[in-house]
Backbone atoms as SQL, in Angstrom:
CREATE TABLE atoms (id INTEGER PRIMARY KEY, chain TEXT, resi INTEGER, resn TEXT, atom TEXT, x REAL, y REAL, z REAL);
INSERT INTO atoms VALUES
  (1, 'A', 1, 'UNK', 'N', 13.411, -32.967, 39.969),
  (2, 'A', 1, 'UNK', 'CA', 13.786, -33.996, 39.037),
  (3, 'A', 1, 'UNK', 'C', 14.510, -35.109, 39.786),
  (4, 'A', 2, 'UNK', 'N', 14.089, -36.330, 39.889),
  (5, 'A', 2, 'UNK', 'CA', 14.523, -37.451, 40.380),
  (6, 'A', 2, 'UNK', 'C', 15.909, -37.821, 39.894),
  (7, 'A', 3, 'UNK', 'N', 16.947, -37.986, 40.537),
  (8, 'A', 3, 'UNK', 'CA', 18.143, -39.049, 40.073),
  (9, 'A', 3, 'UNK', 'C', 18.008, -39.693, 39.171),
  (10, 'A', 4, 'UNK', 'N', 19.067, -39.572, 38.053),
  (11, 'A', 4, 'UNK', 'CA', 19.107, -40.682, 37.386),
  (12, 'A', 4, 'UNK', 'C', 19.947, -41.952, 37.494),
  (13, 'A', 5, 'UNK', 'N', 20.006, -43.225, 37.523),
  (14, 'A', 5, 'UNK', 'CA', 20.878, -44.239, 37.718),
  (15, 'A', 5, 'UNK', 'C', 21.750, -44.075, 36.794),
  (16, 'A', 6, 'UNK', 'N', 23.585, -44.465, 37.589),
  (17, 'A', 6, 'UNK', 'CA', 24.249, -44.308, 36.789),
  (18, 'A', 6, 'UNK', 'C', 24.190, -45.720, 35.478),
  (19, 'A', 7, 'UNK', 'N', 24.880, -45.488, 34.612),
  (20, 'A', 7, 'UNK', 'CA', 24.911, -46.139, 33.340),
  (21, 'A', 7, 'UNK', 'C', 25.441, -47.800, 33.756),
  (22, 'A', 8, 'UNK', 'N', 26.532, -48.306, 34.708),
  (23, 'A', 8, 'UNK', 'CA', 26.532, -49.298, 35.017),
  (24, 'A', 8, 'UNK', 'C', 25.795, -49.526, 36.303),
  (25, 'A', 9, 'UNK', 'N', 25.042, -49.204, 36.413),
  (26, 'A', 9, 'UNK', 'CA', 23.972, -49.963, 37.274),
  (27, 'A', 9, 'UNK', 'C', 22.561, -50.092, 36.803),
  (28, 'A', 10, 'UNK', 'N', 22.456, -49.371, 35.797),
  (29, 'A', 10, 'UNK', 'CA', 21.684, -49.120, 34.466),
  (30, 'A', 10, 'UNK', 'C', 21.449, -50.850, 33.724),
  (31, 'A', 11, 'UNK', 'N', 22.882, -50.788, 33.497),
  (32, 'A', 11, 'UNK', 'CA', 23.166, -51.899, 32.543),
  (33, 'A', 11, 'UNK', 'C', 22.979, -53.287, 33.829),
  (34, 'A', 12, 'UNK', 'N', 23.811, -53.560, 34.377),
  (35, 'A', 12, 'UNK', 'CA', 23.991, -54.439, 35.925),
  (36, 'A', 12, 'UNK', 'C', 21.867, -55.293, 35.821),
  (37, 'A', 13, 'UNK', 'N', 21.080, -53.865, 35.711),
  (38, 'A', 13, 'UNK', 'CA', 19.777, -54.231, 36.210),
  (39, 'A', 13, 'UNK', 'C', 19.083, -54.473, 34.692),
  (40, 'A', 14, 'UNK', 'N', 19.382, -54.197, 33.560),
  (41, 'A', 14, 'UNK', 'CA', 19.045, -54.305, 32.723),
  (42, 'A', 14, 'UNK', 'C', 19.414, -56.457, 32.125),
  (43, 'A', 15, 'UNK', 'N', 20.859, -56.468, 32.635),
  (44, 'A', 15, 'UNK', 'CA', 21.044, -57.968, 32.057),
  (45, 'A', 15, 'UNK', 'C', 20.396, -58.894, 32.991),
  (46, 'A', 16, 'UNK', 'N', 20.158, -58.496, 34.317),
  (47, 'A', 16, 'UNK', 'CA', 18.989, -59.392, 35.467),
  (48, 'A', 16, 'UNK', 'C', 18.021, -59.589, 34.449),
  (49, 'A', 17, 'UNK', 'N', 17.695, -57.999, 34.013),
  (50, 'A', 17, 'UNK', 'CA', 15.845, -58.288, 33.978),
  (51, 'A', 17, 'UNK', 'C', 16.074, -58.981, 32.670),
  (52, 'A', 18, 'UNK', 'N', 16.956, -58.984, 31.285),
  (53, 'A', 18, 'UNK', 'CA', 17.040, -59.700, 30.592),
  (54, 'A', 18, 'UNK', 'C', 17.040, -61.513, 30.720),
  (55, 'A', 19, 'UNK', 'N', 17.803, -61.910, 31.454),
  (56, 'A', 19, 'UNK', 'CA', 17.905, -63.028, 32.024),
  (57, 'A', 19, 'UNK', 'C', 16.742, -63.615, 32.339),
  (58, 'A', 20, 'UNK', 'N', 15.790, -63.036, 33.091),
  (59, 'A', 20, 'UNK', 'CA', 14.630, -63.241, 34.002),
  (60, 'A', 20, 'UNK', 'C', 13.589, -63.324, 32.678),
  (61, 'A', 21, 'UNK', 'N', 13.677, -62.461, 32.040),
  (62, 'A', 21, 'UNK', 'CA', 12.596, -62.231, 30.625),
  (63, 'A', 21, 'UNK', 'C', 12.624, -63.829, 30.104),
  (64, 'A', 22, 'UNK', 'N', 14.119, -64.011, 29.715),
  (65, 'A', 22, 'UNK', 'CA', 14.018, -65.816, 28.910),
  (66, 'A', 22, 'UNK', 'C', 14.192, -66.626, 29.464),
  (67, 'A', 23, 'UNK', 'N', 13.915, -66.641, 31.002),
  (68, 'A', 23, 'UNK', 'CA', 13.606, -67.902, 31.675),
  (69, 'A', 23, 'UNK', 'C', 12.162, -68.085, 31.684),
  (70, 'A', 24, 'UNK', 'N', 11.039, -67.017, 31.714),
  (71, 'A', 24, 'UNK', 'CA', 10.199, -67.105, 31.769),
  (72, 'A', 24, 'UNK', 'C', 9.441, -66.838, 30.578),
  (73, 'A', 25, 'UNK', 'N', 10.380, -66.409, 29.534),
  (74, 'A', 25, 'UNK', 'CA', 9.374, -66.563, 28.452),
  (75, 'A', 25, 'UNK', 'C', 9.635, -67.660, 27.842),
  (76, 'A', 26, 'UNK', 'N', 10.540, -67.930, 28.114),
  (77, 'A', 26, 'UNK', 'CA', 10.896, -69.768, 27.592),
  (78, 'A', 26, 'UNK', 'C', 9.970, -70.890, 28.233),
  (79, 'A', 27, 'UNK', 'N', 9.933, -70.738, 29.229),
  (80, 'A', 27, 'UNK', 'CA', 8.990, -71.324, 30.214),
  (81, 'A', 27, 'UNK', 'C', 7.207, -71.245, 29.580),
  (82, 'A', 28, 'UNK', 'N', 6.598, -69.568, 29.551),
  (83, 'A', 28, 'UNK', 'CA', 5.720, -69.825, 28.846),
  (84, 'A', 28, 'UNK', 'C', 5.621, -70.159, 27.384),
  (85, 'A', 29, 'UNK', 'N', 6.268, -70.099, 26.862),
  (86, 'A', 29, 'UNK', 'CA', 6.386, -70.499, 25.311),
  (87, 'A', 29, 'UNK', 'C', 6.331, -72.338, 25.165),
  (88, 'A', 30, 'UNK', 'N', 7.023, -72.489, 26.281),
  (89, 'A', 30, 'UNK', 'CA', 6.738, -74.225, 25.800),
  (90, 'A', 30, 'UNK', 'C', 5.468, -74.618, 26.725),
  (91, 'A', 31, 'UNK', 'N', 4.671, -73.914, 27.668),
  (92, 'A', 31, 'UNK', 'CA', 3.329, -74.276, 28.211),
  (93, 'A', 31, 'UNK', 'C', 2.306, -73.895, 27.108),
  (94, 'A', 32, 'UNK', 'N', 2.616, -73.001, 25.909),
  (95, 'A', 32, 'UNK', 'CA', 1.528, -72.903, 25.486),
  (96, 'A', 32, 'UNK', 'C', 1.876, -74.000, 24.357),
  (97, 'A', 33, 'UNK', 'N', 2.984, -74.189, 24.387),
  (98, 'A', 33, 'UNK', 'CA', 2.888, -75.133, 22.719),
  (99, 'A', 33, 'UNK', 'C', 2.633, -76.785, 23.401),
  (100, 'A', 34, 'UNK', 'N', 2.682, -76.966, 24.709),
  (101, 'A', 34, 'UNK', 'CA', 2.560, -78.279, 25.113),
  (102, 'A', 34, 'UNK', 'C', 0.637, -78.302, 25.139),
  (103, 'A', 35, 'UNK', 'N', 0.181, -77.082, 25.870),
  (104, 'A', 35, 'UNK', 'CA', -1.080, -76.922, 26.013),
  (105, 'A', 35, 'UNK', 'C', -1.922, -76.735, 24.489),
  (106, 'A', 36, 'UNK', 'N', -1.094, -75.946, 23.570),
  (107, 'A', 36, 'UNK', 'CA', -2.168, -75.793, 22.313),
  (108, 'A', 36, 'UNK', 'C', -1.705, -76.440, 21.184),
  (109, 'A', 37, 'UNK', 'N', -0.561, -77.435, 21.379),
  (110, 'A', 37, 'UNK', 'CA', 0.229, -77.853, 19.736),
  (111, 'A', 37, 'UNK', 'C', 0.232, -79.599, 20.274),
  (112, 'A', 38, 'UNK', 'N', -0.731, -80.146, 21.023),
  (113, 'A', 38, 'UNK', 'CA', -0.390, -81.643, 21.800),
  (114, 'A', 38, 'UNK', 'C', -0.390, -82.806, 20.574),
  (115, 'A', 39, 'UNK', 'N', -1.173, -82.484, 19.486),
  (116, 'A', 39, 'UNK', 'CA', -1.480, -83.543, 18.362),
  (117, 'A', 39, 'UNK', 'C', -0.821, -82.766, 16.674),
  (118, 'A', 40, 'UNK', 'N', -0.612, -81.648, 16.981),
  (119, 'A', 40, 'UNK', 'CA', -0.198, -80.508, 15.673),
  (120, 'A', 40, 'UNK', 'C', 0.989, -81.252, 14.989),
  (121, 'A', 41, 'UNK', 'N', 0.656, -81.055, 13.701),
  (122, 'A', 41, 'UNK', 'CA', 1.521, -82.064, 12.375),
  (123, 'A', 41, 'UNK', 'C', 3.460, -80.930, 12.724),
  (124, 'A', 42, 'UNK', 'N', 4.931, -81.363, 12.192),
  (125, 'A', 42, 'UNK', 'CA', 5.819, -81.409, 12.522),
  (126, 'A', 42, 'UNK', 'C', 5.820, -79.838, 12.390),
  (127, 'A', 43, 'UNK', 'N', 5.307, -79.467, 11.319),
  (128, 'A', 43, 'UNK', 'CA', 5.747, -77.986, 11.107),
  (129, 'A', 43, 'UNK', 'C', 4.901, -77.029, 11.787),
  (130, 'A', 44, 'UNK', 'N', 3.599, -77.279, 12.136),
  (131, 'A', 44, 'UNK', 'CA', 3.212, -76.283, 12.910),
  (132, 'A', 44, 'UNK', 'C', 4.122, -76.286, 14.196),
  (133, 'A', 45, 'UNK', 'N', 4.553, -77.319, 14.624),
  (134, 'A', 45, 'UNK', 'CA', 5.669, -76.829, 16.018),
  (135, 'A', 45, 'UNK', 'C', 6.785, -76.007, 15.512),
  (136, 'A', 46, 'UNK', 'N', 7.336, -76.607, 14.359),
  (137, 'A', 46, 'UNK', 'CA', 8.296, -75.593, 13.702),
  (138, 'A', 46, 'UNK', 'C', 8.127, -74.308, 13.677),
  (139, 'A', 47, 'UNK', 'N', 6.962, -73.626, 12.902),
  (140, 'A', 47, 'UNK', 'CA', 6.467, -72.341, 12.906),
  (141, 'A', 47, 'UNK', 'C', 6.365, -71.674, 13.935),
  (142, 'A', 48, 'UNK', 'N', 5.505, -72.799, 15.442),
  (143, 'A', 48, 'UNK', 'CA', 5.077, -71.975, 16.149),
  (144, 'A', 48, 'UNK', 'C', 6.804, -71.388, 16.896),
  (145, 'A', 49, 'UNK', 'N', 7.494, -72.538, 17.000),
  (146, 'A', 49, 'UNK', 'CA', 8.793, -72.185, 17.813),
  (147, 'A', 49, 'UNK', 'C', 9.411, -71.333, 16.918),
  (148, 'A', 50, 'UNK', 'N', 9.534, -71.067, 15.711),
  (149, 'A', 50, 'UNK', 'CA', 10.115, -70.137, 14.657),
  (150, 'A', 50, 'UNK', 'C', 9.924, -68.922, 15.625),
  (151, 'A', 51, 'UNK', 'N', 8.804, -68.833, 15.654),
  (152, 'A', 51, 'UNK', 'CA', 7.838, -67.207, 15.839),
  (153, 'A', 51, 'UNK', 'C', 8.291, -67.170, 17.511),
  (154, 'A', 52, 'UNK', 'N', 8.056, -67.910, 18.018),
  (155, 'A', 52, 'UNK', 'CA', 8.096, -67.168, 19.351),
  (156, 'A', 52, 'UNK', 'C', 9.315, -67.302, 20.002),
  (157, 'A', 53, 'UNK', 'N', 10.319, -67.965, 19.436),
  (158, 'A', 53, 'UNK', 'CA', 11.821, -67.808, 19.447),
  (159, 'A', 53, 'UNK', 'C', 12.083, -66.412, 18.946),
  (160, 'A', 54, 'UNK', 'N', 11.548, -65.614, 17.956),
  (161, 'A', 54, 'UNK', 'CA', 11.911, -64.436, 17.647),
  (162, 'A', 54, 'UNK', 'C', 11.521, -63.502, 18.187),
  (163, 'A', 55, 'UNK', 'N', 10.251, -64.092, 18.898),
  (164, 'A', 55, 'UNK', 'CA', 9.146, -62.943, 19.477),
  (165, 'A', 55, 'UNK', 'C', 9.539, -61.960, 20.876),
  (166, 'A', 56, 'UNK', 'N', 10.459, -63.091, 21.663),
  (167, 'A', 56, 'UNK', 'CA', 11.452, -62.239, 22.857),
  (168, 'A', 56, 'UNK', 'C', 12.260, -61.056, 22.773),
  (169, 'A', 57, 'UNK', 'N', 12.058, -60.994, 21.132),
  (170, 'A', 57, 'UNK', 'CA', 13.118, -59.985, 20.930),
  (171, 'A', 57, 'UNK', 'C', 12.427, -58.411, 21.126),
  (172, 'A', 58, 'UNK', 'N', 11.624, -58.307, 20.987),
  (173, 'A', 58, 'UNK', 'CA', 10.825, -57.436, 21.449),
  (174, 'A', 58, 'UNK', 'C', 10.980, -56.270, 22.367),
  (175, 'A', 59, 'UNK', 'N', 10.462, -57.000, 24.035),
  (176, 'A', 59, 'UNK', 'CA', 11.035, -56.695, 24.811),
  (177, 'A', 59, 'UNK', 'C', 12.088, -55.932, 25.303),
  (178, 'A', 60, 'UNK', 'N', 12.993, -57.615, 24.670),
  (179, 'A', 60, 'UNK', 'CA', 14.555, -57.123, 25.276),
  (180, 'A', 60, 'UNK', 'C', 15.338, -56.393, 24.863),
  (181, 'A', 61, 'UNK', 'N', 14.294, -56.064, 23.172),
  (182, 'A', 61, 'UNK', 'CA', 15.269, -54.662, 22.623),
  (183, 'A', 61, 'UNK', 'C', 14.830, -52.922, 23.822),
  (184, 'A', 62, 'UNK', 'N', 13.460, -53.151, 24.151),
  (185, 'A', 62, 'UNK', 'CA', 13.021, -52.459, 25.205),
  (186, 'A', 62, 'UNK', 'C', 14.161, -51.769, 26.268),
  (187, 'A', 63, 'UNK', 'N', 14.603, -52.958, 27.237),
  (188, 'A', 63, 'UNK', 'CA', 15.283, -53.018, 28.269),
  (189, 'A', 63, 'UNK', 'C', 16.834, -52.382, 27.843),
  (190, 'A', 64, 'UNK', 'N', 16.801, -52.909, 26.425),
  (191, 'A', 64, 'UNK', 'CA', 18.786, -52.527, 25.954),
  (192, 'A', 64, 'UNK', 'C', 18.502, -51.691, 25.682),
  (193, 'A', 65, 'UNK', 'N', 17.593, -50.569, 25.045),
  (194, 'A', 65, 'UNK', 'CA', 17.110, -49.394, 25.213),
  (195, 'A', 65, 'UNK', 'C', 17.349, -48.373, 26.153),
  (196, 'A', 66, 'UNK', 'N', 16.380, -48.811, 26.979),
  (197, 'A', 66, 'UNK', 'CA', 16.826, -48.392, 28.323),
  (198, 'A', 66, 'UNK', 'C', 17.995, -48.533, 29.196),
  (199, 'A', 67, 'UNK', 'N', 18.934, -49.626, 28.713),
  (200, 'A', 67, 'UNK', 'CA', 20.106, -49.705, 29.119),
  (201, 'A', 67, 'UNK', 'C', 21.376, -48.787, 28.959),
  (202, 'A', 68, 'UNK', 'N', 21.111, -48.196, 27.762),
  (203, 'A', 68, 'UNK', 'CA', 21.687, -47.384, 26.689),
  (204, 'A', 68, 'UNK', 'C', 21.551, -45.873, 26.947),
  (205, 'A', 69, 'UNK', 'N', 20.403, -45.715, 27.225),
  (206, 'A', 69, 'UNK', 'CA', 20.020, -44.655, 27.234),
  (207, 'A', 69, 'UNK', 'C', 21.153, -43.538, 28.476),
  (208, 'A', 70, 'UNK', 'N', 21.298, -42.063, 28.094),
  (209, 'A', 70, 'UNK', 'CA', 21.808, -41.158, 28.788),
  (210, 'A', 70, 'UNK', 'C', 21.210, -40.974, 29.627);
């Protein structure tokens, strides 16, 4: 049975990879709305940023998961 990492180094690598997640999903989130929303009326940008502002959450509940975990 492999080592387990202790709980703060657990966490330490968990808020990196968090960090790293919404630089780059921020990053793709506004390439696709620049690439697929270029002429789209006020609220479809609204919607689309609604949704994929929430959509990170996903993930990063993933990682705090695993952050958490014994």
């Amino acid at each position: 049975m492999a080592a387990r990492l202790p709980i703060r180094v657990r966490k330490f690598m968990g808020v990196f990879f968090i960090v790293i997640l919404v630089i780059l999903y921020a990053l793709m989130a506004v390439g696709v709305a620049t690439a697929a929303l270029p002429n789209a009326p006020w609220y479809a940008h609204m919607l689309y940023f609604m949704f994929s502002g929430f959509l990170w959450v996903l993930p990063a509940m993933g990682i705090i998961s695993w952050m958490s975990r014994e």
